[in-house]
N, C-alpha and C positions, 0 to 999 in steps of 0.2 A: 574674600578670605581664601587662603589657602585651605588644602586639607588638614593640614598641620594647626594652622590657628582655629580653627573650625574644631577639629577635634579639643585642642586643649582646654578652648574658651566655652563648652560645653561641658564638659567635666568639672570644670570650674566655676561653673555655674556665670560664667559671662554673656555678656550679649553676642549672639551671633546674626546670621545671615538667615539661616537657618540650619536645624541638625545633621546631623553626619547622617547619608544614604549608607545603612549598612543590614547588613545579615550574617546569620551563623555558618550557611551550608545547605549541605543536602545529601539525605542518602544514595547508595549507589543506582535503589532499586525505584527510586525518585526519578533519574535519569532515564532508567529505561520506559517507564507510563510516560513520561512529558516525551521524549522521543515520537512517542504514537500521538501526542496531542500538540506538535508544533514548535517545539524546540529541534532546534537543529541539531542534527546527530554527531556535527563538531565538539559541541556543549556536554560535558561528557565526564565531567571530573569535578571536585572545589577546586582544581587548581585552574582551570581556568572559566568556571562559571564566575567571578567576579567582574572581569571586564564585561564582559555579554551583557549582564543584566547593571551595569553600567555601578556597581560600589564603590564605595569610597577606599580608595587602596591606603596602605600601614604598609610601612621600611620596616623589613628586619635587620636584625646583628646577625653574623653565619657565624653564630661559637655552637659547637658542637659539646651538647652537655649529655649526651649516651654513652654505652656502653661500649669501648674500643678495646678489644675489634667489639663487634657485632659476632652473635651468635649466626654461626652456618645453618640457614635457610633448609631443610631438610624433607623431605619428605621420606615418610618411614614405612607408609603403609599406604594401600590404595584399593577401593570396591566403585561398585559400578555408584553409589550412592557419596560418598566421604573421601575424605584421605586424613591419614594420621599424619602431623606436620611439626616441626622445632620451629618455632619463629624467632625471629632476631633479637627477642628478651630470652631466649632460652626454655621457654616454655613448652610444652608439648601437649599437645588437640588437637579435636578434630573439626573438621571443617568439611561443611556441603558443599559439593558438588553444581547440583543446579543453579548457582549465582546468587541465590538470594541472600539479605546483608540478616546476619541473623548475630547472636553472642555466641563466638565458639563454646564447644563442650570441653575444657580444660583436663588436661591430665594428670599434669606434674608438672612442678614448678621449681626453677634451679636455687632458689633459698629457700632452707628448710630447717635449718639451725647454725650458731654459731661458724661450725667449720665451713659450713660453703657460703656462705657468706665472706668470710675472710677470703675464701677465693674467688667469689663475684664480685668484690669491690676492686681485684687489682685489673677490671677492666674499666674502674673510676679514677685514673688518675689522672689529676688536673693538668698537669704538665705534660702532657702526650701529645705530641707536634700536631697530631690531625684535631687538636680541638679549635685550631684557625686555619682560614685556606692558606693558602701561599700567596695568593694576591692578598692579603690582608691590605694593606694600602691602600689599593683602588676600592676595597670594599669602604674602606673610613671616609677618601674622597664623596663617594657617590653619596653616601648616609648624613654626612655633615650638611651636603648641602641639599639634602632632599624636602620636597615640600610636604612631604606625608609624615604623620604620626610617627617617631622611630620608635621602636619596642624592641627590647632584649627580653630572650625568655631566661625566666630566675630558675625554672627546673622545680623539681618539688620534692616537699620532703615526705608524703607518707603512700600517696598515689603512687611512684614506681613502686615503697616497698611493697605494693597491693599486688601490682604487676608483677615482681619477683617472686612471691611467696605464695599468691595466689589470694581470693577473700579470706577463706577460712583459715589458713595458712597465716597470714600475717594478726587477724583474729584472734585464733586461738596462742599465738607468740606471746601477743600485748598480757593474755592470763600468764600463761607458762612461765615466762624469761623477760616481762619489763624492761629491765635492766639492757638486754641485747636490743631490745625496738627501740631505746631511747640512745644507744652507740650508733646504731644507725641511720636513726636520725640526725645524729649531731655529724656524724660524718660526711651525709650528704651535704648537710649545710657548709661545713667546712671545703668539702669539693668543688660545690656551685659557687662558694665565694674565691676560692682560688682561681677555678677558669675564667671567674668574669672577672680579673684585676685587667686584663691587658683590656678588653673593652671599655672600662671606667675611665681608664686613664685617658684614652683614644678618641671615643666618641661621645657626642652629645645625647645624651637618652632622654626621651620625653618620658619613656612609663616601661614595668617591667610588667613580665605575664609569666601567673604559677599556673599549672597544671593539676589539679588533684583526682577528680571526682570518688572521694572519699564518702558522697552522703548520697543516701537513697530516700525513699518515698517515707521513710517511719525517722529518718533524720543521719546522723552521722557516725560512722561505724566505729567510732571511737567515743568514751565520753567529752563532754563539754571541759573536766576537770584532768585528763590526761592531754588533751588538745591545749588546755593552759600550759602544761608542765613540759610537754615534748616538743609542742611549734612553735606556740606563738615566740620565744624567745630566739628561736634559730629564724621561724621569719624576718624578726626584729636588724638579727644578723646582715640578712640578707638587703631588707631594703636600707638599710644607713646606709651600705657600701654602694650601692647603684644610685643611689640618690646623690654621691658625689659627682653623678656626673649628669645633674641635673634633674632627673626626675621626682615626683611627688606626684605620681600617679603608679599607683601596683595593682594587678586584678588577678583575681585568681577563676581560674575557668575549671567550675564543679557544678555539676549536675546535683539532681536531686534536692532534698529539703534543706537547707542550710541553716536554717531561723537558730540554732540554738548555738552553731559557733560563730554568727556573723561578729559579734567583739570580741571573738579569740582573734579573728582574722585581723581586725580590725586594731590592735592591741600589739601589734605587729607591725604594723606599719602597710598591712593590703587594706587599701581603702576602698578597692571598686570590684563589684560581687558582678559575676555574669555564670552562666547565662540569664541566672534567677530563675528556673525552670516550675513554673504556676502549676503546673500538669502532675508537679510532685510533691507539691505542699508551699514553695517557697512562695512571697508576698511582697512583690516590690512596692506594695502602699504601707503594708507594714513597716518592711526595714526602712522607709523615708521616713515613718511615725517614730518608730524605734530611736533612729541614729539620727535623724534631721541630716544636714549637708554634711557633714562627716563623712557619710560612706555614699559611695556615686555607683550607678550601676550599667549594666548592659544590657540587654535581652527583656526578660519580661512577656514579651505575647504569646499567649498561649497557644501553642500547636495546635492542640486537639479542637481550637476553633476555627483554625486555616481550614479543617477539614469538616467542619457544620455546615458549609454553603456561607454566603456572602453576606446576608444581613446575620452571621452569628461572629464573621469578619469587622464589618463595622460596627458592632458593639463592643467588640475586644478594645479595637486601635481606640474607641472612643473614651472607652475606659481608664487609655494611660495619658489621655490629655492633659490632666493636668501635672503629672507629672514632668510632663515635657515643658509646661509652661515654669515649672518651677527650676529645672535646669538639671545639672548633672547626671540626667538619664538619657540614653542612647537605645530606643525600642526598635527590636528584632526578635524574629523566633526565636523562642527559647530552648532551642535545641537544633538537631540540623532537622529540615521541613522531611517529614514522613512520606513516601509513596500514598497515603490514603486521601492527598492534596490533589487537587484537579492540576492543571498547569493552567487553564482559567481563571479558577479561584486565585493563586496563588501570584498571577498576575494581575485580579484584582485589588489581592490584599499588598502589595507593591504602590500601582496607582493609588488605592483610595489612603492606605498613608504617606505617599508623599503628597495628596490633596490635604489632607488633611492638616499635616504640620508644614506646607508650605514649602517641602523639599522642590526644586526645578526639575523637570523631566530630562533624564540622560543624555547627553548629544545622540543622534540615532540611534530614540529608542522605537520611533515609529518605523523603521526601515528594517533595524537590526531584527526587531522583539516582536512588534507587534503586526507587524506582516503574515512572516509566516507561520504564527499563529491562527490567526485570521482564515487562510490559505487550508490552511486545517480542522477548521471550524471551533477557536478557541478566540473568541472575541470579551473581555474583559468590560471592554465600555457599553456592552447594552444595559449594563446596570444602570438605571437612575443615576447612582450615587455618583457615576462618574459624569455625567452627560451635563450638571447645574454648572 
């Protein structure tokens, strides 16, 4: 099977070869501990730790659904410790110094009410020549015929306004001004479905990807009864028009608990939940109880077990067995893998589930991966579990 059939016909709960080899990521501070434990110092980003550890690669679409221009990169301030910084949403914080991946200290945020708002959005418009490359062409060439998963991202409707406004900022709006959080939302929708007319029309999409992480560990920062009233109908928007050009797969990538808007999402036409983040409350045996094959998912293994040692490893993966045998799930950390993961373990928990669900070992994973590792003194197969 290709990656493309492979992917689709697991989502879909069809027979395949076996599952799509995939993962979330990794932080940046990930990179620097596995550097010291036999990852090669090339390896050094997500953008190109996926070929390395040999993943199943997704085609994108290049439509550009940001903020044009982009806010001027700034720095404003500077001590031996931080620097006070404007990043390219406009927002202004600070940020440590010593490297470590941490949640910036937030300052101000460039939507704060109706008026700047109306002057934030006129760096939303759909029709702004940089929202396609100039090769546009050869990008539909390449995409049409590629063997991977295509995915256009749909953009989202309440996570940037989180971004612009800040938590509490967008928060306390939804009390104050309803009315102006529900303009904005429908704007947005009406944006992202503007920019993505010339891609529907053009290419063939297997699945769309919203962005939110609107929910944390006590659930979702909006209620269940305003997420009916404000999303789901502008999602609804959004997936009919991308579904013209073939898809029936939409996922939306939110962190934290989800359980209580999984059928707003769903009600909407996003039918596949990732990461499903366990470590926060979410339950991908649940939402399969819940929703049966209706809703398909991604992620599910729980981090904070990558990081127990190796038989807390294989009681995780062993956990989503049946899942996997039931179909439509795709298991990956459920977030990007933490610094507090060996690059042993972590290479473990890699082997012992593609042993497990029968994924084949990467073309040179022994020369690329597991050498110099090795080399290092990070050897993965003394465990039993892999040696049967």
């Amino acid at each position: 099977m290709t990656h493309r059939e492979r992917w689709l016909a697991t989502l879909h709960f069809e027979p395949v070869d076996h599952i799509p080899d995939e993962e979330f990521g990794f932080w940046d501070d990930t990179f620097t501990r596995w550097h010291n434990e036999g990852l090669p110092l090339e390896v050094n980003s997500n953008s190109n730790c996926d070929p390395f550890f040999g993943f199943a690669p997704r085609t994108g679409v290049p439509v550009n659904l940001g903020p044009i221009p982009g806010f001027e990169y700034q720095v404003l301030e500077e001590t031996d410790e931080h620097r006070v910084v404007i990043d390219s949403d406009g927002a202004k914080k600070i940020l440590p110094k010593d490297g470590h991946s941490t949640i910036p200290r937030y300052l101000e945020f460039p939507v704060k009410d109706r008026a700047s708002w109306e002057q934030f959005k006129q760096r939303l418009d759909p029709y702004h020549p940089a929202r396609y490359p100039a090769d546009w062409d050869e990008h539909v060439k390449h995409i049409n015929a590629s063997d991977a998963p295509v995915v256009v991202s749909c953009g989202s409707l309440f996570g940037w306004l989180r971004n612009w406004a800040g938590f509490e900022g967008i928060c306390v709006m939804a009390m104050d001004d309803p009315l102006l959080v529900e303009e904005m939302v429908d704007y947005l929708c009406w944006f992202i479905c503007e920019t993505l007319q010339r891609a529907v029309r053009e290419v063939h999409i297997d699945a769309g990807a919203f962005w939110e992480d609107m929910c944390f560990n006590h659930g979702c920062m909006i209620s269940p009864r305003l997420f009916r009233q404000w999303l789901t109908p502008r999602y609804k928007r959004i997936t009919e028009l991308v579904s013209q050009a073939g898809a029936d797969l939409f996922y939306v990538d939110c962190d934290g608990n989800i359980m209580d808007v999984v059928e707003h999402w769903l009600a909407g036409g996003v039918n596949v939940m990732f990461p499903v983040e366990v470590a926060a409350g979410s339950d991908p045996h649940q939402i399969r109880k819940r929703f049966g094959r209706d809703v398909k998912m991604m992620g599910g293994v729980n981090k904070r077990m990558l990081a127990a040692g190796k038989e807390a490893i294989i009681k995780e993966v062993d956990s989503l067995a049946d899942l996997v045998a039931d179909g439509g799930f795709i298991p990956h950390c459920d977030h990007r893998c933490p610094p507090d993961v060996s690059y042993e373990d972590y290479l473990f928990y890699l082997e012992y589930k593609r042993k497990k669900f029968g994924i084949p070992e990467p073309e040179g994973w022994e020369e690329r991966v597991l050498a110099p590792a090795r080399a290092a003194g990070s050897d993965p197969r003394r465990h039993p579990a892999l040696q049967q």
